[in-house]
Backbone as CSV, one residue per row, in Angstrom:
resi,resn,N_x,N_y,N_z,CA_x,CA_y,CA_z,C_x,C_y,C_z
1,UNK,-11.482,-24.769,51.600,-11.074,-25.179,50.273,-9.700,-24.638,49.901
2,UNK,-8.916,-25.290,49.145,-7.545,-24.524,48.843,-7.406,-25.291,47.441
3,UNK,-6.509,-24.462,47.068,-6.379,-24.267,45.813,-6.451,-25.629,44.767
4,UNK,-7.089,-25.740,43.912,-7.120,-27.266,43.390,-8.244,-28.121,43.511
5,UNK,-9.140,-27.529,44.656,-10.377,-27.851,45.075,-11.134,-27.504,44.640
6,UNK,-12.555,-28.365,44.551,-14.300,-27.919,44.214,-14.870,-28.027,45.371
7,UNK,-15.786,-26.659,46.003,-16.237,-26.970,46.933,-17.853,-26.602,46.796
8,UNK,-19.029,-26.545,47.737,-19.876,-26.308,47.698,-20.510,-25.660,48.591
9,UNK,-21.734,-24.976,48.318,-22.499,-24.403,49.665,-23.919,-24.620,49.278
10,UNK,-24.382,-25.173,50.517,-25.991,-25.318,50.415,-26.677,-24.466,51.531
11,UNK,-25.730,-23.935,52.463,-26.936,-23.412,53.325,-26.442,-21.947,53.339
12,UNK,-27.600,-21.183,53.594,-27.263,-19.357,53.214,-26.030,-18.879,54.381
13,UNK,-26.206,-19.748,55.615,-25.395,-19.269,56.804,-23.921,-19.303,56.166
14,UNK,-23.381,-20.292,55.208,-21.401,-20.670,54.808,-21.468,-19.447,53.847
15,UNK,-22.302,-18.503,53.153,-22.435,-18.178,51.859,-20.903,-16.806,51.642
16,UNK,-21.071,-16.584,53.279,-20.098,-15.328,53.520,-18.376,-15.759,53.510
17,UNK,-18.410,-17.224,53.513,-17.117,-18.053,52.633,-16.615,-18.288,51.865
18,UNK,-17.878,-17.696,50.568,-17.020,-18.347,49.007,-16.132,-16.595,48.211
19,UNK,-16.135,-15.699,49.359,-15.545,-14.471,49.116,-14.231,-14.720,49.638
20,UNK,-13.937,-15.367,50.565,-12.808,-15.473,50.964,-11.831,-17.228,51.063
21,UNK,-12.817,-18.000,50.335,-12.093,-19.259,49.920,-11.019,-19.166,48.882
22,UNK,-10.315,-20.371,49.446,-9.078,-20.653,48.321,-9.165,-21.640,46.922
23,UNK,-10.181,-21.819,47.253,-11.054,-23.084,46.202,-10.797,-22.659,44.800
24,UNK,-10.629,-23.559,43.863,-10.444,-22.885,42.392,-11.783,-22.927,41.940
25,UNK,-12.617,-23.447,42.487,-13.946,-23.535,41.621,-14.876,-24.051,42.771
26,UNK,-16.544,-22.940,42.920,-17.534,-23.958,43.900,-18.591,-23.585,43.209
27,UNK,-19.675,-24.619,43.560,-21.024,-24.796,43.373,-21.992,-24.426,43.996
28,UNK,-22.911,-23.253,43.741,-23.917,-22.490,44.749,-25.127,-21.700,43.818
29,UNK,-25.985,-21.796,44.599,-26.808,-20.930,43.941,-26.506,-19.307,43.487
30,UNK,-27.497,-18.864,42.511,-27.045,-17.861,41.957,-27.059,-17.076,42.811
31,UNK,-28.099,-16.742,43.757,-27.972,-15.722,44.671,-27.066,-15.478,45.589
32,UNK,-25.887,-16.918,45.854,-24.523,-17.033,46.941,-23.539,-16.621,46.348
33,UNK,-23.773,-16.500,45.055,-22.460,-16.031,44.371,-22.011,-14.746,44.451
34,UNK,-23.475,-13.950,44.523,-22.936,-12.138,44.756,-21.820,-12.300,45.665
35,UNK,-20.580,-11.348,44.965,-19.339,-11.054,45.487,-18.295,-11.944,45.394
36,UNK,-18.678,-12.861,44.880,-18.206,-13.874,44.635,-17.387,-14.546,43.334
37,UNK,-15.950,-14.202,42.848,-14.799,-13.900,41.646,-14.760,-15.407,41.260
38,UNK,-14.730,-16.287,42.191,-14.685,-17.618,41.583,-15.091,-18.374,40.700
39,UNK,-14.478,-18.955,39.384,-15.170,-19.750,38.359,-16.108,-20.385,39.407
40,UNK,-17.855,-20.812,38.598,-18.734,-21.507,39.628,-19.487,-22.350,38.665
41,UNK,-20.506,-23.206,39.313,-21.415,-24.049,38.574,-22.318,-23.932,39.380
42,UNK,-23.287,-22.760,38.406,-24.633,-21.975,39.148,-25.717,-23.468,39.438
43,UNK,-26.503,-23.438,40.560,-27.198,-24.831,40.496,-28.212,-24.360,41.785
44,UNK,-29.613,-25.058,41.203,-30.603,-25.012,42.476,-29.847,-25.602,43.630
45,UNK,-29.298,-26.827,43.292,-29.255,-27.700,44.367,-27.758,-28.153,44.315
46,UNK,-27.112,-27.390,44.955,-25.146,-27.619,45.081,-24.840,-28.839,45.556
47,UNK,-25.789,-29.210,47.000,-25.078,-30.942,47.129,-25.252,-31.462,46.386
48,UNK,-26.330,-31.709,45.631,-26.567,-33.109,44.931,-25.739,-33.115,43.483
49,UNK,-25.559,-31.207,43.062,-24.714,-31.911,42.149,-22.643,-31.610,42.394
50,UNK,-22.692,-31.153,43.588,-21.033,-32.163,44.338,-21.231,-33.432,44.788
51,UNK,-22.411,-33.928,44.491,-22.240,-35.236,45.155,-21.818,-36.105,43.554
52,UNK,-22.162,-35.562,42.870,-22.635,-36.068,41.383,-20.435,-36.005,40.623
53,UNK,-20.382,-35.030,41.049,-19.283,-34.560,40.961,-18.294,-35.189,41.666
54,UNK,-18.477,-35.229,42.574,-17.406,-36.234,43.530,-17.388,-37.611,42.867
55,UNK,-18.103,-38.123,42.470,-19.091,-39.519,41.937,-17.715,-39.940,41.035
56,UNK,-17.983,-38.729,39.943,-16.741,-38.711,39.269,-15.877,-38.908,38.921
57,UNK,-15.106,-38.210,39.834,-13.663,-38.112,40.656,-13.201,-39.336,41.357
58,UNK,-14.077,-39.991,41.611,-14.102,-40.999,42.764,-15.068,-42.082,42.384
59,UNK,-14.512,-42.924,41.428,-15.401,-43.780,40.890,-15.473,-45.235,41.574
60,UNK,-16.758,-45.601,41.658,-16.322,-47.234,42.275,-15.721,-48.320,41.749
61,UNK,-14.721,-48.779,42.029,-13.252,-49.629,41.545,-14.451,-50.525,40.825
62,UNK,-13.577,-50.859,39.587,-14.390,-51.975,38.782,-14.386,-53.133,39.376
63,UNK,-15.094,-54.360,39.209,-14.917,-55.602,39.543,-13.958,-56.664,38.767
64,UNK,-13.437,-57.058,39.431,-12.606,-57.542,38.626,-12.542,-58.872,39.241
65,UNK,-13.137,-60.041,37.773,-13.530,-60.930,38.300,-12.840,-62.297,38.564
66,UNK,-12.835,-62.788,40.037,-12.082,-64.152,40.440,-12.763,-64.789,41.405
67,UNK,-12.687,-65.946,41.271,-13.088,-66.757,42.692,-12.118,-67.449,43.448
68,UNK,-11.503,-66.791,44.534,-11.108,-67.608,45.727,-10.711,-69.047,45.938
69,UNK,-9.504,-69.579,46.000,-9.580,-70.788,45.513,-9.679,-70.998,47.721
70,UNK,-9.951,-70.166,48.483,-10.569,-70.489,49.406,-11.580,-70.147,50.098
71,UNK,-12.409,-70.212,48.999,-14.218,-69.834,48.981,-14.463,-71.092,49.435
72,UNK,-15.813,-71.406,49.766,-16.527,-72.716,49.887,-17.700,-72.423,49.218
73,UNK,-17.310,-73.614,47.788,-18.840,-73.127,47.344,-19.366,-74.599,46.600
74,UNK,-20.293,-74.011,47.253,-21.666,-75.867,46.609,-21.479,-75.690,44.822
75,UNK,-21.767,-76.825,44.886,-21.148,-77.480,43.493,-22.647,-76.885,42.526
76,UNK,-23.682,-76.363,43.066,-25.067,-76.710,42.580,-25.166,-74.801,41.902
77,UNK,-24.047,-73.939,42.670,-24.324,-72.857,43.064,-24.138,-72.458,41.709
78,UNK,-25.132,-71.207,41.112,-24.732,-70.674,40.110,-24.430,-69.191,40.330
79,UNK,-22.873,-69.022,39.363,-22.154,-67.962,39.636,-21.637,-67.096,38.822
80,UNK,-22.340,-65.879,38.067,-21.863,-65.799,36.966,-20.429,-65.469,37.145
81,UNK,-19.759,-65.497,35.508,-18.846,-65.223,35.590,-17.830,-63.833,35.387
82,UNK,-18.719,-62.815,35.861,-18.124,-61.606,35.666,-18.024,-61.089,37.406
83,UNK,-18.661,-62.061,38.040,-18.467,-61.556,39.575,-17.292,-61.983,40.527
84,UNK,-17.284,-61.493,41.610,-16.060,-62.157,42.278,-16.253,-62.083,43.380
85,UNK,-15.496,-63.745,44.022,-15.765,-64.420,44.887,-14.441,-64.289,45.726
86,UNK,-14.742,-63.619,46.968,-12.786,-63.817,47.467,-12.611,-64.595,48.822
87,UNK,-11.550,-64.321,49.409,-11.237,-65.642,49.960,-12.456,-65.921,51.618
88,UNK,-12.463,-67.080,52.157,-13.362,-67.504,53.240,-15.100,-67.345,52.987
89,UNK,-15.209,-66.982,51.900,-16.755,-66.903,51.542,-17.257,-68.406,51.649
90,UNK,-18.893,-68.560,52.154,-19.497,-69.629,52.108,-20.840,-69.363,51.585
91,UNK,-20.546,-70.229,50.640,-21.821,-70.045,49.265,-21.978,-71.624,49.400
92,UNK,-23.538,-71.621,49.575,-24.463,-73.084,49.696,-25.833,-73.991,48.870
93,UNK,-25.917,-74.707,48.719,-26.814,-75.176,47.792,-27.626,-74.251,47.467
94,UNK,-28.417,-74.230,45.908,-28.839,-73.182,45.321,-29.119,-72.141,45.432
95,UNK,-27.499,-71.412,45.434,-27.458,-69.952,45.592,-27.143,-69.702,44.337
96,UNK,-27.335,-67.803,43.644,-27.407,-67.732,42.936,-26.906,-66.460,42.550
97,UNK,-25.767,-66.386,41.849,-25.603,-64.673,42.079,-25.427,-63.875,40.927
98,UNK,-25.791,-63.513,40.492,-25.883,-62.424,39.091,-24.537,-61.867,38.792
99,UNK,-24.628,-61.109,37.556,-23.360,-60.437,37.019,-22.753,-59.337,37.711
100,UNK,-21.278,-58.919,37.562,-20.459,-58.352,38.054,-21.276,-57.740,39.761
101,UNK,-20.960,-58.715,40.474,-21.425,-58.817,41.877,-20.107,-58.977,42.474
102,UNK,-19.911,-58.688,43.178,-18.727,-58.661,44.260,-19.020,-58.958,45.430
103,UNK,-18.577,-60.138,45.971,-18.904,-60.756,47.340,-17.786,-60.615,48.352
104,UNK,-17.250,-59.810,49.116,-15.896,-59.282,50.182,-15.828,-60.955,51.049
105,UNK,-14.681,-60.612,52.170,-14.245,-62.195,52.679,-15.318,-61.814,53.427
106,UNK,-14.994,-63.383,53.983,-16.538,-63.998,55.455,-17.813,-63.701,55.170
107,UNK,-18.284,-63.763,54.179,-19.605,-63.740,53.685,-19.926,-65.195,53.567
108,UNK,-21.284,-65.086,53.830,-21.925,-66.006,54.212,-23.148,-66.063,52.926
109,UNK,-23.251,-66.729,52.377,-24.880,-66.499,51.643,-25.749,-68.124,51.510
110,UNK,-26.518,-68.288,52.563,-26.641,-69.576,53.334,-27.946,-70.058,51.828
111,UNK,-28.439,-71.462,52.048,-29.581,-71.779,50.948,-30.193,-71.176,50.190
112,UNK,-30.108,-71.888,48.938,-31.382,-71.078,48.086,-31.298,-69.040,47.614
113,UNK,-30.058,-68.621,48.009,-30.119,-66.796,48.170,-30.312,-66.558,46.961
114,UNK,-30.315,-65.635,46.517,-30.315,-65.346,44.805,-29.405,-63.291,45.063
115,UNK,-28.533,-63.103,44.863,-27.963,-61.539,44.703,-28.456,-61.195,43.068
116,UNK,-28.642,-60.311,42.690,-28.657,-59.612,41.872,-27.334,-58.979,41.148
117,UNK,-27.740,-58.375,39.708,-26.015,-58.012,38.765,-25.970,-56.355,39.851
118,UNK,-24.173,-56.591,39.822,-23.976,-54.828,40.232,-23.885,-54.970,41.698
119,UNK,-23.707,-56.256,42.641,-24.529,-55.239,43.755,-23.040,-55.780,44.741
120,UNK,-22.548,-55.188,46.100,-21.612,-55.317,46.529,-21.807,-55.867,48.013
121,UNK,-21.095,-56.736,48.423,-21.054,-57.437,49.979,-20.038,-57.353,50.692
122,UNK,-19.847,-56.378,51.653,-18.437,-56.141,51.878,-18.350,-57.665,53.033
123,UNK,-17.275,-56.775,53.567,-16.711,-58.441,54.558,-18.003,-58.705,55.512
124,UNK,-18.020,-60.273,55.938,-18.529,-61.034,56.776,-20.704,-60.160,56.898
125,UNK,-20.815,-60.122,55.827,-21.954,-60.046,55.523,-22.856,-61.668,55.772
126,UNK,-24.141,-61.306,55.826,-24.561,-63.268,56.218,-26.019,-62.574,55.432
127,UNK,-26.431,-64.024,55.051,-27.836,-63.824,54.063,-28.525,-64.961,54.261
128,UNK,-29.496,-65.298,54.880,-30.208,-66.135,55.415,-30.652,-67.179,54.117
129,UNK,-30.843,-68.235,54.168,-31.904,-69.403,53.289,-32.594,-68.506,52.830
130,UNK,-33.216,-68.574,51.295,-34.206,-68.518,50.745,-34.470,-66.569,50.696
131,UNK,-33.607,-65.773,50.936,-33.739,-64.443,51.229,-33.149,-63.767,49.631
132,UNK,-33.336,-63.442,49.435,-33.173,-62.409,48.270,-32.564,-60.986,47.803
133,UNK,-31.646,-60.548,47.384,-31.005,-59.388,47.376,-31.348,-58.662,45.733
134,UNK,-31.518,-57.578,45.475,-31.345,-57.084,44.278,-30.629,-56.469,43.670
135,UNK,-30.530,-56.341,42.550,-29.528,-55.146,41.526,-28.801,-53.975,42.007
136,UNK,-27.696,-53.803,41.594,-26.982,-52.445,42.213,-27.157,-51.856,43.981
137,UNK,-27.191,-53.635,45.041,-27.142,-52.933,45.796,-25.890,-52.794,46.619
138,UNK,-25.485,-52.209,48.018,-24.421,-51.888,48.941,-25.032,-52.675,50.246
139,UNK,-24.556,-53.896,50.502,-24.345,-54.384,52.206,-23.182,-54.171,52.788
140,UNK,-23.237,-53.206,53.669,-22.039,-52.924,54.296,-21.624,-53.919,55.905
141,UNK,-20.221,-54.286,56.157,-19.559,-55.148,56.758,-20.821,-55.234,57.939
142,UNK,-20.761,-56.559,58.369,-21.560,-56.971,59.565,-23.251,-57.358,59.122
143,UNK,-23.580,-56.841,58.046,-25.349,-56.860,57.770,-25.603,-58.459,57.646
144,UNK,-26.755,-58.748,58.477,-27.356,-59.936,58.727,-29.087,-59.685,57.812
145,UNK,-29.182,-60.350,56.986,-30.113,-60.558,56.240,-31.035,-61.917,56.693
146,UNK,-32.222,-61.938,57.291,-32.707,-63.074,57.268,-32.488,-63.939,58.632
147,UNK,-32.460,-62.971,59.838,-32.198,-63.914,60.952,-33.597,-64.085,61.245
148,UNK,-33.576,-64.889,62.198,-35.454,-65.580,62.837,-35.713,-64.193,63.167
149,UNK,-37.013,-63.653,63.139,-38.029,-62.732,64.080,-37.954,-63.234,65.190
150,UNK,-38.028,-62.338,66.100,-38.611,-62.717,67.487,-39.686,-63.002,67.572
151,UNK,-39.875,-64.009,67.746,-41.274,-64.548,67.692,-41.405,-65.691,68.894
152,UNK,-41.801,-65.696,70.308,-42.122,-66.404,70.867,-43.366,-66.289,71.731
153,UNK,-44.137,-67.653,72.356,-45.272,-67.325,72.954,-45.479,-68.549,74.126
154,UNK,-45.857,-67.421,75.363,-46.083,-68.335,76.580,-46.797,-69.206,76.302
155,UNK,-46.046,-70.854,76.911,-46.489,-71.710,77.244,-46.711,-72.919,78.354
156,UNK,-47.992,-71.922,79.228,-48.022,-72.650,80.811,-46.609,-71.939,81.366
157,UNK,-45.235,-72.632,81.287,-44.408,-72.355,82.432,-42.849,-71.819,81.106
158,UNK,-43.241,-71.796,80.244,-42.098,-71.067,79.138,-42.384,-70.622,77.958
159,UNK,-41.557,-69.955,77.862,-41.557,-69.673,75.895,-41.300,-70.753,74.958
160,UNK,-42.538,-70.710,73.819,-42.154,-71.830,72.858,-41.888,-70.441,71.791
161,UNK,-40.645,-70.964,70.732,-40.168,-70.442,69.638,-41.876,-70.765,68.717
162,UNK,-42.031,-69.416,68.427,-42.789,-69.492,67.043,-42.211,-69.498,65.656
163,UNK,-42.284,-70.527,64.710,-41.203,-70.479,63.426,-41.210,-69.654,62.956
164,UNK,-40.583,-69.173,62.329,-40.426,-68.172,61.312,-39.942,-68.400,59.829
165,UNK,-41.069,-68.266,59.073,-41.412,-69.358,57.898,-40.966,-68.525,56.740
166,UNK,-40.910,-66.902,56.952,-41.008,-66.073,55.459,-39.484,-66.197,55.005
167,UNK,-39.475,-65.259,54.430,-37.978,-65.003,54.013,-37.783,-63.141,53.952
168,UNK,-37.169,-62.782,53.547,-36.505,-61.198,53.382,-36.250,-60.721,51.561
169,UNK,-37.035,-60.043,51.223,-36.854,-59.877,49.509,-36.497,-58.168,49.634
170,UNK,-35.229,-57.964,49.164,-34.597,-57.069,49.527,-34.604,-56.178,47.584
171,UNK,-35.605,-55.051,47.059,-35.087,-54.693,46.202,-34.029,-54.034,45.643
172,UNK,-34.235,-53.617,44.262,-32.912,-52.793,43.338,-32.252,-51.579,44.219
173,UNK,-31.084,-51.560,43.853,-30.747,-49.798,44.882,-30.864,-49.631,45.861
174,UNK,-30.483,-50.819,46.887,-31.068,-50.562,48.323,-29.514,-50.502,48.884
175,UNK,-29.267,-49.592,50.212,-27.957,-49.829,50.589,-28.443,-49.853,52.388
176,UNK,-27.811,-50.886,52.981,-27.883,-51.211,54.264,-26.635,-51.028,55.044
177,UNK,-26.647,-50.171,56.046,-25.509,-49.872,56.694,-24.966,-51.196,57.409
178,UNK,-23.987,-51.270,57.839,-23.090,-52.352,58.795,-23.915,-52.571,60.242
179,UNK,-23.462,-53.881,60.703,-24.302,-54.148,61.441,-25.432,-53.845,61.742
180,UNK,-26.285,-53.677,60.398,-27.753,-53.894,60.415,-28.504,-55.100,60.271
181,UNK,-29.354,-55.209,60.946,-30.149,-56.586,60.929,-31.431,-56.283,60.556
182,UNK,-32.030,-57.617,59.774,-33.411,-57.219,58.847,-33.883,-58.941,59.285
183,UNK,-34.632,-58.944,59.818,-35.611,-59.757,60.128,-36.416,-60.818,59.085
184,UNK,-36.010,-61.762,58.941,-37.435,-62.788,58.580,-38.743,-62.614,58.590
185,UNK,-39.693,-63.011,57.788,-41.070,-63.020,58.263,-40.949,-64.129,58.724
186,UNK,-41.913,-64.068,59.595,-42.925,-65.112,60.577,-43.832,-66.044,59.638
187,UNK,-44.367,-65.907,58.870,-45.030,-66.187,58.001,-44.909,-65.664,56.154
188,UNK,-45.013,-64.775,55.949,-44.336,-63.989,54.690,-43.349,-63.703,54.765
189,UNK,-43.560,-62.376,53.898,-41.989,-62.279,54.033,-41.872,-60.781,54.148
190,UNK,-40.526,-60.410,54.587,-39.912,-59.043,54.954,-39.180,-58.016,53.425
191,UNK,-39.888,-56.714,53.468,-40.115,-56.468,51.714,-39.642,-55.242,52.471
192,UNK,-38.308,-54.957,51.470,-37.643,-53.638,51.318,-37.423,-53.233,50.049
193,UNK,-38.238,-52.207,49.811,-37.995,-51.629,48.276,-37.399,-50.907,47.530
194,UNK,-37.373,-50.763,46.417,-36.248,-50.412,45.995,-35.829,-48.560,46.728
195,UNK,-34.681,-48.485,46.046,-34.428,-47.150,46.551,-34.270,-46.840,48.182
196,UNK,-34.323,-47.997,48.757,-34.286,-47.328,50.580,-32.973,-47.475,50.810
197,UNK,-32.801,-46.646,51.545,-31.219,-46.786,52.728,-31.383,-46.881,54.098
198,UNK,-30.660,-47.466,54.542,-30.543,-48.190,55.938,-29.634,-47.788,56.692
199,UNK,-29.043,-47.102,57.485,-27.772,-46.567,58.055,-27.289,-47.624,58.934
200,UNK,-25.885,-47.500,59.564,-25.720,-48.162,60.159,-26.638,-49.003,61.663
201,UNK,-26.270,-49.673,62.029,-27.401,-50.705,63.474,-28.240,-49.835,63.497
202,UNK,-29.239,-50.329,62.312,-30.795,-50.448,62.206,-31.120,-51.764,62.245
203,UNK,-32.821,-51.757,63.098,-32.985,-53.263,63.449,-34.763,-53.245,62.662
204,UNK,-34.973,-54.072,61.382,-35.843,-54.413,60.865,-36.880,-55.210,61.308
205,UNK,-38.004,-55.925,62.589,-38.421,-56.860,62.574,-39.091,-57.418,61.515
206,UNK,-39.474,-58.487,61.611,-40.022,-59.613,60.807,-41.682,-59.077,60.440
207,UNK,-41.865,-59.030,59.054,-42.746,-58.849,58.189,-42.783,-57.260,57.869
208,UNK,-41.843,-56.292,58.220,-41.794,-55.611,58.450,-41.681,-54.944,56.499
209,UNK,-42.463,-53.896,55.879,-42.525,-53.670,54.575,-42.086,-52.448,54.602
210,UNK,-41.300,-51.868,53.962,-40.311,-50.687,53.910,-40.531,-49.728,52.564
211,UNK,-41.282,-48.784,52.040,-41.338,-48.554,51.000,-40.743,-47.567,50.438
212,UNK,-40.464,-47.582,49.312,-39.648,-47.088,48.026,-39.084,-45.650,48.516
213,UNK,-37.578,-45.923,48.621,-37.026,-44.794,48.597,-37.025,-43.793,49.911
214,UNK,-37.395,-45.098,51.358,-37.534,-44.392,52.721,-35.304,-44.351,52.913
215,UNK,-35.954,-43.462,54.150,-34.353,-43.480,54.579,-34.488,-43.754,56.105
216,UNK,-33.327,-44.362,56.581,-33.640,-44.521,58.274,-32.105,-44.372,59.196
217,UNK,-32.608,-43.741,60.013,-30.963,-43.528,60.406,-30.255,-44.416,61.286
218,UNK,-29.247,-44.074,61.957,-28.429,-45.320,63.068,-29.552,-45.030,64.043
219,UNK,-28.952,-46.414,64.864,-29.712,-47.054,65.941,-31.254,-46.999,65.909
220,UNK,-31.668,-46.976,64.911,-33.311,-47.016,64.846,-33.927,-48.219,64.884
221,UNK,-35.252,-48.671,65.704,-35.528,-49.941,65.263,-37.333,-50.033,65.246
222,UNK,-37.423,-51.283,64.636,-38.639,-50.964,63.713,-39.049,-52.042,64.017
223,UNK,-40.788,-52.328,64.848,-41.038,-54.090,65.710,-41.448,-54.440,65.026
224,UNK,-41.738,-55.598,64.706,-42.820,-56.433,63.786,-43.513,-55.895,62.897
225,UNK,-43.990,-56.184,61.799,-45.503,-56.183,61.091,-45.717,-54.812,61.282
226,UNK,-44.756,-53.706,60.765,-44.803,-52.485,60.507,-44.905,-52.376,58.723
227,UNK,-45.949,-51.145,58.533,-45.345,-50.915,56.936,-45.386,-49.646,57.004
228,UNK,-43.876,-49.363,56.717,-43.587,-47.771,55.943,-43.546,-47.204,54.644
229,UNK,-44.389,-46.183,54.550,-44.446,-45.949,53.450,-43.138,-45.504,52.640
230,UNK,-43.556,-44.527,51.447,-42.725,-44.112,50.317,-42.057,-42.918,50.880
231,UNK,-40.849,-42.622,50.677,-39.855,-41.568,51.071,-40.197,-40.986,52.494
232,UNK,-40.176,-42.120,53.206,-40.081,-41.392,54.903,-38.545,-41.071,55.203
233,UNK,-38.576,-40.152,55.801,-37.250,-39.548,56.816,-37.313,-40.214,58.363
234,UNK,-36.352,-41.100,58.721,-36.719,-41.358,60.050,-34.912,-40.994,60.217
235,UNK,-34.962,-39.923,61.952,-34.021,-39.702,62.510,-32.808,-40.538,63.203
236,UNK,-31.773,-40.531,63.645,-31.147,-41.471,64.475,-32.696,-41.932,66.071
237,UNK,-32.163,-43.270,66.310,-32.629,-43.583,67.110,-34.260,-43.678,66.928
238,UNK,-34.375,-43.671,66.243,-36.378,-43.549,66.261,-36.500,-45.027,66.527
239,UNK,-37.541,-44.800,67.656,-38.649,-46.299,67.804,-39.943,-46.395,67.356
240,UNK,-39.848,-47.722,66.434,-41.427,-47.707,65.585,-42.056,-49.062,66.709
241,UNK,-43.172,-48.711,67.457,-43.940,-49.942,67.455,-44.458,-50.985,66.899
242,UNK,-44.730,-52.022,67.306,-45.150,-53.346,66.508,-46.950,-52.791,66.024
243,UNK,-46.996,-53.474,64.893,-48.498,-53.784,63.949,-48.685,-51.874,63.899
244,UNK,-47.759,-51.376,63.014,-48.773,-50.091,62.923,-48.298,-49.719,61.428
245,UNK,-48.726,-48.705,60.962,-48.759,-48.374,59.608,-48.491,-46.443,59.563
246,UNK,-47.357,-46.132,58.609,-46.563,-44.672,58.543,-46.716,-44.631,56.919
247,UNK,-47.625,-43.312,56.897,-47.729,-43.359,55.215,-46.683,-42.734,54.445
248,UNK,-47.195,-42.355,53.478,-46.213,-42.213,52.657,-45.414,-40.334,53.237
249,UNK,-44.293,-39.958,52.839,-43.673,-38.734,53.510,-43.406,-38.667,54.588
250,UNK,-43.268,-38.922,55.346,-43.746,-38.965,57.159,-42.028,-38.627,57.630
251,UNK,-41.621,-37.477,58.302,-40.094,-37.155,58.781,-40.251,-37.478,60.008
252,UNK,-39.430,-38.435,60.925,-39.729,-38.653,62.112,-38.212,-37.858,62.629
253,UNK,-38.158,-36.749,63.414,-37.076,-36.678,64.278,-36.303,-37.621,65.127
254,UNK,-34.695,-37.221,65.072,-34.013,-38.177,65.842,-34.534,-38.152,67.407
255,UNK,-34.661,-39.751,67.605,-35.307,-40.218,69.236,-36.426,-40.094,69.197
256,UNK,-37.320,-39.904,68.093,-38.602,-39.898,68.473,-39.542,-41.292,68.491
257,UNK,-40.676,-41.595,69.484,-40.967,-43.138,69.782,-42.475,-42.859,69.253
258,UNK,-42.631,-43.935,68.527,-44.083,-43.859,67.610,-44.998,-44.754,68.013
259,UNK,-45.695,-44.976,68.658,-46.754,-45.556,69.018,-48.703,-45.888,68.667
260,UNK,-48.712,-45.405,67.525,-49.608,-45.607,66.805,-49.254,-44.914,65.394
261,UNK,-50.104,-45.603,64.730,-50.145,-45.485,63.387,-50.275,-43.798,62.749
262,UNK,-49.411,-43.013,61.932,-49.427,-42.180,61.251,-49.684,-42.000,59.703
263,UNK,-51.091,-41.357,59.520,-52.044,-41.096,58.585,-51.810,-40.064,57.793
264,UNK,-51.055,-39.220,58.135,-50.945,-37.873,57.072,-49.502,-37.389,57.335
265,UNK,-48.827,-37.177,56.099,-47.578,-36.921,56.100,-47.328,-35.753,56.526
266,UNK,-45.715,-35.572,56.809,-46.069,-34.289,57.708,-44.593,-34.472,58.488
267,UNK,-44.112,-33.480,59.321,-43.123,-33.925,60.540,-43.625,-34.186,61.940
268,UNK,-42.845,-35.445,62.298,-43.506,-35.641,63.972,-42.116,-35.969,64.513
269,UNK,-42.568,-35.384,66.068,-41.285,-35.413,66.961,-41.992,-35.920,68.518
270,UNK,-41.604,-36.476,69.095,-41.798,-37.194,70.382,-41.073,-36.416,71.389
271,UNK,-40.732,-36.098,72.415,-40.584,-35.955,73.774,-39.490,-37.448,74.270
């Protein structure tokens, strides 16, 4: 930290730093402060409120609203008018996008989509027919919403495509890292609820139900007709098997491969 700076400490190991920082001001618990001359902002929990703090400092640019006079957009499409549309976007019969929404270039938001007010699409984002986005959320560059499930099944001497009929209903507050892909249902549909985050290339399959306020890290992927519960921790790289069920709490370590269903919350780690 040097001079002019707010900094923070959350773990006891940095604590022997805020005696000899240049920082004009940090955030730590009361007990990190012994020895410690620096104006502070005593707090259980220092990240969350430098994160709160940074927030601040660093506010997200307002929207400021225009549409692209080289957008492509269906005549049918409704758009409010506090959002903005910029250039190479393709918006298609009854799509639908709520207030101060911000749609980045090469976005795609194919039939029937509906976005929610507040929520942001950076570049070349794609949103399948009939798929759904909500309020205040973050798709970051590359996220594919709504591609087919894998769904195929031997027949005699090949694979026949099984349709994939659902759609993807994506709730409030959800943020999906870049090149993440979220799956179609096969039949229903693919339900992410509010409050989850998605890190970057995470792979969702189809029917796959995500609940409130899980987190999942890069390269993780998740087969079919999985439902996760409420505030799971899953590590980089975790593999979830197809048709199983992770209740609610459940911390999966990075690389760990799950193969049946987990019943009691708790931490699990794989080999």
């Amino acid at each position: 930290g040097q001079a002019g700076s707010i900094v923070f400490v959350s773990n006891t190991k940095y604590t022997k730093y805020l005696q000899t920082t240049q920082a004009s001001a940090v955030i730590a618990t009361e007990k990190m402060l012994i020895g410690c001359d620096k104006p502070a902002l005593v707090t259980e929990h220092p990240r969350v409120v430098f994160s709160k703090i940074a927030l601040l400092l660093n506010p997200v640019p307002d929207v400021q609203p225009w549409i692209s006079p080289d957008a492509v957009i269906a005549v049918d499409a409704v758009i409010d008018p506090t959002s903005r549309i910029e250039a190479f976007v393709v918006i298609q019969s009854g799509v639908s996008i709520a207030q101060g929404t911000w749609i980045s270039p090469g976005c795609v938001l194919e039939k029937n989509v509906s976005v929610g007010s507040n929520s942001r699409l950076f570049a070349n984002v794609t949103i399948g027919e009939n798929c759904s986005v909500g309020d205040n959320c973050v798709l970051h560059s590359g996220a594919v919403i709504g591609a087919d499930g894998f769904g195929f099944v031997w027949d005699q001497d090949a694979y026949l495509k099984v349709p994939q009929l659902g759609n993807v209903r994506i709730g409030n507050d959800v943020e999906i890292g870049a090149n993440t892909t979220i799956d179609r249902g096969a039949i229903g549909d693919t339900i992410v609820e509010k409050g989850v985050k998605l890190d970057n290339l995470v792979q969702l399959g189809h029917n796959d139900h995500v609940g409130e306020h899980t987190t999942i890290s890069g390269q993780s992927g998740v087969a079919g007709s999985v439902k996760l519960g409420k505030k799971c921790v899953f590590g980089g790289g975790v593999a979830v098997g197809d048709n199983l069920e992770i209740t609610d709490n459940v911390i999966l370590t990075g690389r760990s491969s799950v193969a049946n269903s987990i019943k009691e919350p708790g931490v699990y780690a794989s080999a």
